[in-house]
C-alpha positions in Angstrom: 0.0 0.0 0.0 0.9 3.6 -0.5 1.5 4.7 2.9 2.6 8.2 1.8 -1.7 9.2 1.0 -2.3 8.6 4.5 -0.5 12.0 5.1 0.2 13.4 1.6 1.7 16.9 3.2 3.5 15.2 5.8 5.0 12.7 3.0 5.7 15.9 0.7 7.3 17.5 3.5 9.6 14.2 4.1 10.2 13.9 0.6 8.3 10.3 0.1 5.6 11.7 -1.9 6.2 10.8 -5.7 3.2 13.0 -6.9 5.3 15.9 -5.5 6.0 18.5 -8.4 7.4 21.4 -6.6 7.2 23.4 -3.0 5.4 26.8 -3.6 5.5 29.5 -1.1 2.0 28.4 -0.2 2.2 24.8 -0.6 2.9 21.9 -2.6 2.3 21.6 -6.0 1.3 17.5 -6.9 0.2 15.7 -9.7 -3.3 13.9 -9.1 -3.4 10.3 -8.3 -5.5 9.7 -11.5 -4.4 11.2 -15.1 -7.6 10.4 -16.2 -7.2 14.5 -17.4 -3.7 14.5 -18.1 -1.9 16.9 -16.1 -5.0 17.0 -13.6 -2.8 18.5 -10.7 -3.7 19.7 -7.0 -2.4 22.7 -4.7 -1.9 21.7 -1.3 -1.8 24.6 1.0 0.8 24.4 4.5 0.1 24.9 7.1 -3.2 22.8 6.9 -6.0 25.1 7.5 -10.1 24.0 6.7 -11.1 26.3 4.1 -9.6 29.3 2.4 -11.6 32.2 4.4 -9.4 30.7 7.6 -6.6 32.3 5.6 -5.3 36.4 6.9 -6.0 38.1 3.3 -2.6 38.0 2.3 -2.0 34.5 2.4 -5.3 33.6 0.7 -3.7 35.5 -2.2 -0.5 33.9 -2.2 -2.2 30.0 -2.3 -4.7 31.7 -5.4 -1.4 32.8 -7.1 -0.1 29.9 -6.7 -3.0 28.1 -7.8 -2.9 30.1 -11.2 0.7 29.6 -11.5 0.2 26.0 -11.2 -2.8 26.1 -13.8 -1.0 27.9 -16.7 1.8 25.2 -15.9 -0.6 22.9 -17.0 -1.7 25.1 -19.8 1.7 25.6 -21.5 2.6 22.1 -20.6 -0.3 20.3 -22.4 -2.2 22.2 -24.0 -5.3 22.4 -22.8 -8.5 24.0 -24.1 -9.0 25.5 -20.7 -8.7 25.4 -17.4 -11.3 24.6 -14.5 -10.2 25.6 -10.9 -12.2 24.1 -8.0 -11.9 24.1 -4.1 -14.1 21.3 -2.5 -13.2 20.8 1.0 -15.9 17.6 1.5 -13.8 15.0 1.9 -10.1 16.0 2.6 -10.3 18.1 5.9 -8.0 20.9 4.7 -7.2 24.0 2.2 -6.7 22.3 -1.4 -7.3 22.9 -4.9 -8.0 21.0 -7.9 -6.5 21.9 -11.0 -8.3 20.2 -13.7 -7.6 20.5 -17.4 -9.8 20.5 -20.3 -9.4 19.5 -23.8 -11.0 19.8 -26.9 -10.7 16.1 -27.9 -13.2 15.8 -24.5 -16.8 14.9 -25.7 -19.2 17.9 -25.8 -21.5 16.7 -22.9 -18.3 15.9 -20.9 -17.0 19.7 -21.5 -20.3 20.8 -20.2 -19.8 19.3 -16.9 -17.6 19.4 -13.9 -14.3 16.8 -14.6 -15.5 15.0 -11.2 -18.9 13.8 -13.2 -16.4 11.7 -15.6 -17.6 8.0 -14.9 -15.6 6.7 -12.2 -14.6 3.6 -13.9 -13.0 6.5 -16.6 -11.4 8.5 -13.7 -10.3 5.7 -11.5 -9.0 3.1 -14.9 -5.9 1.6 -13.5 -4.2 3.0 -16.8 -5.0 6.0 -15.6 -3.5 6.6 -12.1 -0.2 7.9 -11.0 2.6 5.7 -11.9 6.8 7.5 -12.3 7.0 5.1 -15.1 3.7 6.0 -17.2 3.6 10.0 -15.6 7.5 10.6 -15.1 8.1 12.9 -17.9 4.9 15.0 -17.6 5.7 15.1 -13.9 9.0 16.2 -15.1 7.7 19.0 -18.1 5.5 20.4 -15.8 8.1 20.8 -12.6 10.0 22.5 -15.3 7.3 25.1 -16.5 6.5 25.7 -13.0 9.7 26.2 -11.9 10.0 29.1 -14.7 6.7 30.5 -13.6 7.5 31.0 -10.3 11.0 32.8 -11.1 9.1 34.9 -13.6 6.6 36.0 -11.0 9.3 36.4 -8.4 7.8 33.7 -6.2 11.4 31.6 -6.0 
């Protein structure tokens, strides 16, 4: 088992985390577990807070920089149609964000809908989640054009 998703900040933070694409100044950039939306990625914000508005104003708009930093990563990366940014909070107990892509090859009535209304035997196909050896080089291309990002918007 992958005991690293019991605690996925703690593992970032101990470096045992493979989804782990970079540390931002408000958190730590990851790849999803699926790639059912290749390059689907998610902003996890440190110190674990519950939701967003538990955040002093200025570091709510550091972890929404960071979010968009970490979306047009994804953009320039893979070329996506757009980009849909979403903050749930129902089942993981802290501040995170979902950074879903979109694509034109997506089916109409898919594009229509939120990404987490995909079929869950699409989302959760086993050729689908995270694996170095099937991910490792989008993992690596988007680490990259984060990276560059961040030094661009001074946020190294």
């Amino acid at each position: 088992m992958d005991t690293w998703k019991q605690d996925r900040i703690a593992s970032a933070e101990r470096g045992e985390n493979p989804t782990v694409l970079a540390r931002l100044p408000s958190g730590f950039a990851v790849l999803g577990d699926t790639q059912f939306l290749p390059g689907y990625c998610l902003l996890l914000h440190i110190p674990k807070v519950r939701d967003l508005t538990d955040l002093p104003l200025a570091a709510r708009l550091d972890f929404l920089r960071d979010m968009s930093l970490l979306g047009e990563a994804v953009t320039r990366v893979c070329q996506t149609w757009r980009i849909n940014y979403e903050i749930f909070g129902n089942t993981d107990p802290f501040l995170h964000a979902h950074i879903l892509p979109r694509y034109e090859w997506e089916d109409a009535d898919a594009l229509a809908r939120p990404a987490y209304l995909y079929p869950s035997e699409h989302r959760n196909a086993p050729e689908a989640q995270f694996s170095a050896e099937r991910h490792g080089e989008l993992k690596s291309r988007l680490a990259a054009a984060l990276h560059d990002l961040l030094r661009e918007a001074g946020r190294t």
